[in-house]
C-alpha positions as CSV (number, residue, x, y, z in Angstrom):
1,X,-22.4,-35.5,208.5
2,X,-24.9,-33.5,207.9
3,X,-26.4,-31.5,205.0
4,X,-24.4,-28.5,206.3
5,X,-21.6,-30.4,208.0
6,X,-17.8,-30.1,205.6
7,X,-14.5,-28.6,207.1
8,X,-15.1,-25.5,209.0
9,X,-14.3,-22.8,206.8
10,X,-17.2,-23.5,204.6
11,X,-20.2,-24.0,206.9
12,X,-20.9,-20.3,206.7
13,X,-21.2,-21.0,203.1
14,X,-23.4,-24.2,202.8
15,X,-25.4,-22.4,205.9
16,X,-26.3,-19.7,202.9
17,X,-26.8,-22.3,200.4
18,X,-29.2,-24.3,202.6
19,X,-31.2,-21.0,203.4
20,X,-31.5,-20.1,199.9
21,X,-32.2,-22.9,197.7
22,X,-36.1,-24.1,198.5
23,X,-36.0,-27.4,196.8
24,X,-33.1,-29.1,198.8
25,X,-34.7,-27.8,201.9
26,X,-37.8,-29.4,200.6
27,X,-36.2,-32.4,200.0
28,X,-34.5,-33.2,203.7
29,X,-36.9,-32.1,205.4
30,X,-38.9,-35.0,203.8
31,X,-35.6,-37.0,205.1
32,X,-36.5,-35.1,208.7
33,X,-40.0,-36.1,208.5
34,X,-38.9,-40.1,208.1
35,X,-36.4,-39.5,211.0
36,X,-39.1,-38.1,213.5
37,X,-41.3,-41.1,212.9
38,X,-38.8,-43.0,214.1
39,X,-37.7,-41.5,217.3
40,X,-39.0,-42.7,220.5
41,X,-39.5,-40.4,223.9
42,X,-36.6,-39.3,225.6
43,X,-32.9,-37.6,225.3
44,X,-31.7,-37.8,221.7
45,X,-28.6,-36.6,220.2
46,X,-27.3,-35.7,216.6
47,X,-24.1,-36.5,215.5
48,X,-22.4,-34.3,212.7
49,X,-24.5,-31.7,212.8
50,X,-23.6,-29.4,211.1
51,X,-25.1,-25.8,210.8
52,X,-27.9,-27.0,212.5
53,X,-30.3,-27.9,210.3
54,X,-31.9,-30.8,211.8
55,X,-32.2,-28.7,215.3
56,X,-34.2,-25.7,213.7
57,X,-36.8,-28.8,212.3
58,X,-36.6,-30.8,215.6
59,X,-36.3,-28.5,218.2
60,X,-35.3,-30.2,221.6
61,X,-32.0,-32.5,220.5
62,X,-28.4,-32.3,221.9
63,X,-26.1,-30.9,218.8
64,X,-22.6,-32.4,218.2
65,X,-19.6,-32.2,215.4
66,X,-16.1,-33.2,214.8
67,X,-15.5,-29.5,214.2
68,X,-17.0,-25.8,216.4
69,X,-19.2,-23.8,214.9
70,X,-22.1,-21.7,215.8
71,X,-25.0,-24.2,215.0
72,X,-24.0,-27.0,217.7
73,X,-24.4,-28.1,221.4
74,X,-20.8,-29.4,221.8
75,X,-17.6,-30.8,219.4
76,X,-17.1,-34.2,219.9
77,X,-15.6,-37.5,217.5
78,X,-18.2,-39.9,217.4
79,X,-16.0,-42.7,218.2
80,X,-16.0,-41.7,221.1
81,X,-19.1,-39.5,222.6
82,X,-18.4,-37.3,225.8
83,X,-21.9,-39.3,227.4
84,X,-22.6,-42.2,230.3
85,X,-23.3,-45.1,228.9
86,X,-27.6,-45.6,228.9
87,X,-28.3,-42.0,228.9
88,X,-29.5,-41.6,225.3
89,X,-32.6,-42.9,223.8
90,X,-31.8,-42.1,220.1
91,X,-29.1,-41.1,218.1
92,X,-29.8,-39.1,214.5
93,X,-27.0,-39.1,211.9
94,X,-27.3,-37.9,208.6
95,X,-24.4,-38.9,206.0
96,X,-22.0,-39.3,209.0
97,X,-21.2,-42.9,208.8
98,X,-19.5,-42.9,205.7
99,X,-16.9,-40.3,206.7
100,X,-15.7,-42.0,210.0
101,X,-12.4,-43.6,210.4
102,X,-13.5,-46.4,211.6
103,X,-17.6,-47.1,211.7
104,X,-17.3,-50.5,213.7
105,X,-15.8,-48.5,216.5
106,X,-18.9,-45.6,216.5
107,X,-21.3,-48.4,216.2
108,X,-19.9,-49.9,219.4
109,X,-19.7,-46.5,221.1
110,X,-23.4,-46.2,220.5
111,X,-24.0,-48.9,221.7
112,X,-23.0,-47.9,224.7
113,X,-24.2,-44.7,225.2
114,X,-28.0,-46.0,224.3
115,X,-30.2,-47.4,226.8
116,X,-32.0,-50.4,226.3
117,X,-34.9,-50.0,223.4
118,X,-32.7,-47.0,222.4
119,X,-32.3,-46.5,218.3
120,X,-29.3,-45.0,216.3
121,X,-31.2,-43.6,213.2
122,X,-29.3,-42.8,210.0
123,X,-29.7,-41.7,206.7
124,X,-26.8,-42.6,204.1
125,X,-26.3,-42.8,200.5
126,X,-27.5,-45.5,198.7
127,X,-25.3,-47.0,196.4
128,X,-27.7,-48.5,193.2
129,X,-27.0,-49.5,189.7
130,X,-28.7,-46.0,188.9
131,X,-27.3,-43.8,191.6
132,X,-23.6,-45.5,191.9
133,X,-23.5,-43.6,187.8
134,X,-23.6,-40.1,189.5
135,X,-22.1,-40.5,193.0
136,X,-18.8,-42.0,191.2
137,X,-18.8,-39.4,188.4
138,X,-20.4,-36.6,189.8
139,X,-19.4,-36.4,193.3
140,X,-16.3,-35.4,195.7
141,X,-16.7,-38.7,197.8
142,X,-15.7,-41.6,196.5
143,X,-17.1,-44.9,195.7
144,X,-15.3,-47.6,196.9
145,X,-16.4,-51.2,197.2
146,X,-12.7,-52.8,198.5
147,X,-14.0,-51.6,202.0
148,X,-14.1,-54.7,204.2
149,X,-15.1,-54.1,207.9
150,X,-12.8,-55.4,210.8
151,X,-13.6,-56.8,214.5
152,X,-11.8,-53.7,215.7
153,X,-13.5,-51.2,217.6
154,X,-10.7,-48.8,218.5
155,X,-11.1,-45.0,216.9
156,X,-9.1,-44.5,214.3
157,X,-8.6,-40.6,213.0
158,X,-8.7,-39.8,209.0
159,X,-6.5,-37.3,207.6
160,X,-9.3,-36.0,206.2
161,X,-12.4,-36.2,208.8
162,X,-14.6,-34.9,205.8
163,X,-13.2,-37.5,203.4
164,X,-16.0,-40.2,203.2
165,X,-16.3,-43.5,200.9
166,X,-19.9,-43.2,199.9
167,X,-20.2,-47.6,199.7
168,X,-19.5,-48.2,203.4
169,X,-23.4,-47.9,204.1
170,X,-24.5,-49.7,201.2
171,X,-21.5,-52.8,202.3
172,X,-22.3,-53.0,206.0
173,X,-26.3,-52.7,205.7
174,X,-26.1,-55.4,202.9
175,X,-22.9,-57.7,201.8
176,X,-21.5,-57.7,205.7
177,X,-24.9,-57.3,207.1
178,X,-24.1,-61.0,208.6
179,X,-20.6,-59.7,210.2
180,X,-22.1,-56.2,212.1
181,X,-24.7,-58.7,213.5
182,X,-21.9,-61.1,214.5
183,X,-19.7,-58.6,215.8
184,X,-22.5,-55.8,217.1
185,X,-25.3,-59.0,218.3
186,X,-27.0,-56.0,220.8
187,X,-28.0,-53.6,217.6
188,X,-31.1,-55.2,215.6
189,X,-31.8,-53.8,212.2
190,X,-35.5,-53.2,212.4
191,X,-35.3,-50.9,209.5
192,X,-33.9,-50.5,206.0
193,X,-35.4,-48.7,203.2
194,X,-34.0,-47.2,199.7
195,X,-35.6,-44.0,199.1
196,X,-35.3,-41.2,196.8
197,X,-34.8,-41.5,193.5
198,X,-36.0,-38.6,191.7
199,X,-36.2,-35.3,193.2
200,X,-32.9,-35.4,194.5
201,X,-30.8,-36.4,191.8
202,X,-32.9,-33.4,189.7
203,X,-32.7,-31.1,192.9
204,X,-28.3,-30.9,192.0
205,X,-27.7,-31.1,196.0
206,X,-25.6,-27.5,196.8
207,X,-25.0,-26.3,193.4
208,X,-26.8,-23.8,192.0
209,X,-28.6,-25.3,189.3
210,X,-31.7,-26.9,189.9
211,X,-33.6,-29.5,187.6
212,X,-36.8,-29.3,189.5
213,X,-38.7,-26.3,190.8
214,X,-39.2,-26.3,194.3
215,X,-43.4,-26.5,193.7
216,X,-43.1,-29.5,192.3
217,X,-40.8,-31.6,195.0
218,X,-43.6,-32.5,197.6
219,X,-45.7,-33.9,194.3
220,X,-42.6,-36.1,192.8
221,X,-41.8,-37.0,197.0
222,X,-45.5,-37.9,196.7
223,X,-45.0,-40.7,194.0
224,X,-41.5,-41.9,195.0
225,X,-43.1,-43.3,198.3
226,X,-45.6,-45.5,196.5
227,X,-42.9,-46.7,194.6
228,X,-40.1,-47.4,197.0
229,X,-40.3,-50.7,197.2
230,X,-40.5,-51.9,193.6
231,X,-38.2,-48.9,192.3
232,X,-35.8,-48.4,195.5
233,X,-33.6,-51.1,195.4
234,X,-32.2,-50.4,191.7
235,X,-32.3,-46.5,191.2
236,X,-32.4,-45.3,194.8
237,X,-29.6,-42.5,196.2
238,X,-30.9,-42.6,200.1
239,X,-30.5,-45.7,202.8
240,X,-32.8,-44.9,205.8
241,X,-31.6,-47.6,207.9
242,X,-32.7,-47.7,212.0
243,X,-30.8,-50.1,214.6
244,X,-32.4,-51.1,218.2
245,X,-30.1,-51.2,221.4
246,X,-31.2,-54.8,223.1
């Protein structure tokens, strides 16, 4: 979902936390920017959106969440998108994927809905030796590596929609990275990158504290992305990863 999306009582809440804390803003919309490269002409849809965030940065994009509120297009379960098949030509989701019931079954779904040369574009925690310290003690979403994907592409309902297990990204996109492309052959992964590893761990997401000051993120973004490669793959907490419809 994303950076606004949790059960609906509290967007209103994370909606004020967004507006007023600088740095985080800073720090997604440097997540937006890598997003936008990405995106090809044509009708493109968010998924978990949230309070809108993403919209108010992108402008012209079709808004959808597993729950109403006032910052989206339409409410709708990803698993299974109120659309005709071929009439997308990208699909944005930020930390969505780890809190489906059943991510095989969206993947298929997308599938679907995108046309030929279409991308499905997300942005998902990393799980690293340096970031798996923090997102296991620190966070509300688990960790858990006994996730093991299934050749079943039926929907399948949480009790929890917002409940996520932070490792399925990190699993599919790397140790079963050979199963999606058996079971999904039409999606090719053209992208995968491990980014940010500083100025969000130091940003404290939606609490109040705040390690860096918000004049100093687009310097420390500056010198992450020269170092993404050698640094990424062991202390990284973000998996930009971007699929093509064949």
């Amino acid at each position: 979902m994303n950076v606004c999306s949790t059960t609906i009582d509290r967007v209103p809440q994370l909606k004020e936390a967004w507006e007023g804390k600088a740095v985080l803003r800073e720090i997604y919309r440097d997540y937006y920017r890598r997003i936008k490269a990405e995106l090809i002409p044509g009708l493109t849809l968010e998924v978990g959106s949230g309070c809108g965030s993403f919209k108010e940065d992108l402008g012209d994009i079709i808004t959808t969440d597993i729950t109403p509120s006032a910052w989206i297009d339409s409410v709708a379960d990803a698993q299974a998108l109120p659309l005709k098949t071929g009439t997308l030509f990208n699909i944005i989701m930020v930390d969505v994927l780890h809190h489906l019931g059943n991510p095989l079954a969206f993947l298929k779904e997308a599938s679907r809905v995108l046309t030929t040369g279409g991308k499905l574009i997300l942005m998902e925690p990393a799980i690293t030796p340096l970031s798996l310290f923090f997102y296991y003690f620190f966070h509300s979403e688990r960790v858990d590596f006994s996730y093991q994907p299934h050749p079943d592409f039926h929907p399948a309902k949480s009790v929890d929609p917002f409940d996520g297990n932070q490792a399925i990204p990190t699993l599919l996109f790397g140790k079963y990275q050979s199963f999606l492309a058996n079971a999904l052959p039409e999606f090719q992964v053209t992208k995968k990158e491990h980014l940010s590893f500083v100025a969000y761990p130091l940003s404290g997401g939606y609490r109040r504290w705040s390690l860096v000051p918000a004049k100093l993120v687009k310097p420390i973004l500056s010198v992450e992305r020269k170092l993404e490669k050698v640094l990424g793959p062991m202390s990284a907490f973000r998996l930009l990863v971007v699929l093509s419809r064949t």
